[in-house]
Residue frames relative to the residue before (quaternion, step in Angstrom):
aa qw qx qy qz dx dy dz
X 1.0000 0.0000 0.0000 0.0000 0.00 0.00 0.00
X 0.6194 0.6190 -0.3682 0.3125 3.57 1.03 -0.30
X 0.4789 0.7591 -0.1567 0.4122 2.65 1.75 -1.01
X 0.7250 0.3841 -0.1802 0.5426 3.54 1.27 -0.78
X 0.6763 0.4240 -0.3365 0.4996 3.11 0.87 -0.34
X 0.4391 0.5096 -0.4507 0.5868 4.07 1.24 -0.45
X 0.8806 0.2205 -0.2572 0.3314 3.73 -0.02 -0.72
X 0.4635 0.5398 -0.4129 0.5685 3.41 0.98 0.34
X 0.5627 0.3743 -0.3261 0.6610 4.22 0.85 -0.40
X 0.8016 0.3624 -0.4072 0.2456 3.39 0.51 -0.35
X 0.4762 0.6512 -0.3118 0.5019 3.44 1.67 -0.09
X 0.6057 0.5401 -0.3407 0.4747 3.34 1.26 -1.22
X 0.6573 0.4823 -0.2938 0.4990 4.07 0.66 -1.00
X 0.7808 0.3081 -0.4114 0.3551 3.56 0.33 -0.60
X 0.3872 0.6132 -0.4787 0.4948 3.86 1.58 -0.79
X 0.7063 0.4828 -0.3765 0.3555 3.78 -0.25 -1.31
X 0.8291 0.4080 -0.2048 0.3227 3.48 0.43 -1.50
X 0.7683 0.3855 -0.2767 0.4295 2.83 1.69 -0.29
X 0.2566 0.7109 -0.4702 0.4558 3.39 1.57 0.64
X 0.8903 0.1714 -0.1598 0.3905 3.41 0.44 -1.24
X 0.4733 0.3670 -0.6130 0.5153 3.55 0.93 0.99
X 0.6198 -0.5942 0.4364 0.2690 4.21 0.53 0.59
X 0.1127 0.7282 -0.6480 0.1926 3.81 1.41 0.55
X 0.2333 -0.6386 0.6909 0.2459 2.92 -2.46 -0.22
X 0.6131 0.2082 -0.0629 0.7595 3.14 1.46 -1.11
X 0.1401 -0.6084 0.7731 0.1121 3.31 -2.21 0.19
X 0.2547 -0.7896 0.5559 -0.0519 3.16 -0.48 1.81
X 0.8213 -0.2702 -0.0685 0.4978 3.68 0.49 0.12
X 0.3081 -0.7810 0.5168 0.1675 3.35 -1.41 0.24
X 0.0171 -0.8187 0.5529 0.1541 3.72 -0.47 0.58
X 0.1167 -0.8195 0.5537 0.0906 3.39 -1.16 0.87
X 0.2563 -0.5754 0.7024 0.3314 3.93 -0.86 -0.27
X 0.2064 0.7008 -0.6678 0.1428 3.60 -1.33 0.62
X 0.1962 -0.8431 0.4966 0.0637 2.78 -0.73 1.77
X 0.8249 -0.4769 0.1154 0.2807 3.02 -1.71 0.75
X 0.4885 0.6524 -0.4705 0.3382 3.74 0.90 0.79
X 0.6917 0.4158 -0.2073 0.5529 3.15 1.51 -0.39
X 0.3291 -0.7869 0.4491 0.2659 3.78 -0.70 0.68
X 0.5664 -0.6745 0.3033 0.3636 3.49 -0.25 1.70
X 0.7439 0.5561 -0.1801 0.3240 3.33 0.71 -1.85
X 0.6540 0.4556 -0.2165 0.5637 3.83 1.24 -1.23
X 0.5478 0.5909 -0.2796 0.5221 3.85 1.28 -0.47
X 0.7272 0.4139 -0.2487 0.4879 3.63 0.77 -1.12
X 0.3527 0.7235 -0.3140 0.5036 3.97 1.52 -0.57
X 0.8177 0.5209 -0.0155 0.2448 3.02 0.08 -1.85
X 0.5858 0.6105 -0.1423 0.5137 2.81 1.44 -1.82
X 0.8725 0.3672 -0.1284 0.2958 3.16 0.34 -1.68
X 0.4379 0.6393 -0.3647 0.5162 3.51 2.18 -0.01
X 0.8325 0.2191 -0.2785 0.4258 3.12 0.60 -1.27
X 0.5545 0.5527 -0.4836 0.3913 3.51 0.59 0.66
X 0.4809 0.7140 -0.3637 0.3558 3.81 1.33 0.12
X 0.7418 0.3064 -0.2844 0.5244 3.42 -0.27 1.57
X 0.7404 0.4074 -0.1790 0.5038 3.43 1.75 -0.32
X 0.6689 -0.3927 0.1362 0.6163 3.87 -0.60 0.29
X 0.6563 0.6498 -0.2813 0.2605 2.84 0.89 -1.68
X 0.2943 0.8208 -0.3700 0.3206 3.91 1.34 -0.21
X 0.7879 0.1219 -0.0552 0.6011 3.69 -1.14 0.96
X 0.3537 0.7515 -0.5163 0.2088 4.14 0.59 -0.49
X 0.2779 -0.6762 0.5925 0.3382 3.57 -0.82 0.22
X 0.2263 -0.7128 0.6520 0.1249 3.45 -1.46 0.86
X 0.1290 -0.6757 0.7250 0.0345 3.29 -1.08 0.96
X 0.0275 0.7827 -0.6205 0.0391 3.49 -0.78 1.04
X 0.0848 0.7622 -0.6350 -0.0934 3.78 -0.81 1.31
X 0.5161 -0.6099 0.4975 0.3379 3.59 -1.25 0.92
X 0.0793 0.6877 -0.7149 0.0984 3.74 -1.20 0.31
X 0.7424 -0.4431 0.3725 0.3372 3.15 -1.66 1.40
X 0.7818 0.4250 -0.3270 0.3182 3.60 -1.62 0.43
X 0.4972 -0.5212 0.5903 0.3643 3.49 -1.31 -0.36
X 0.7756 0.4067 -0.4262 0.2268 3.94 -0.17 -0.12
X 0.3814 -0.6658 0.5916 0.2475 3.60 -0.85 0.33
X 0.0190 -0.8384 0.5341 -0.1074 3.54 -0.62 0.94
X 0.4553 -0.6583 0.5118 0.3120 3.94 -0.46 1.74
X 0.2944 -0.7450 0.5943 0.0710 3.99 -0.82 1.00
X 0.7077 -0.1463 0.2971 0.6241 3.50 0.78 -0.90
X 0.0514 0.7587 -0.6469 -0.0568 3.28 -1.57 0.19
X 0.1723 -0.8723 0.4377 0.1332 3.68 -1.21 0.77
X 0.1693 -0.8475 0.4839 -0.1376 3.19 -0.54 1.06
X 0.6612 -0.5999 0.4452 0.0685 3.05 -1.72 1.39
C-alpha cells in the first residue's frame, strides 16, 4: 500500500513542477527508486494515478539505486 501512496506523491510533484514551467503534456518521467519499492508494481501505479492528467501515457524511466526513497530525476514536457 505504500507503494500507492509513493506514486500518487509522485504524480502530485511532477503535475506541480510542471504547472509552473506552463506544460500541456508530460511526455516522460525519470525517477531513481531505491530498492524498497518494487520498480515494476511502482511503474503500474504511477501510470494509474496519472490517468486523466497531463502527466497521462508519459514514459517512465525507472533506475534502482541504494536506499528506500524514490526521487523525481527529470521530467519532459510540452
Amino acid at each position: 500500500m505504500h507503494e500507492l501512496a509513493a506514486a500518487q506523491d509522485v504524480i502530485r510533484a511532477v503535475l506541480a513542477a510542471a504547472e509552473e514551467q506552463g506544460a500541456q503534456r508530460i511526455t516522460a518521467i525519470a525517477l531513481k527508486v531505491g530498492q524498497l519499492y518494487a520498480a515494476e508494481n511502482l511503474q503500474d501505479l504511477i501510470a494509474i494515478s496519472a490517468q486523466g492528467t497531463i502527466a497521462e501515457g508519459a514514459r517512465l524511466e525507472v533506475e534502482a539505486v541504494p536506499g528506500s526513497a524514490i526521487q523525481v530525476a527529470s521530467i519532459d514536457i510540452e
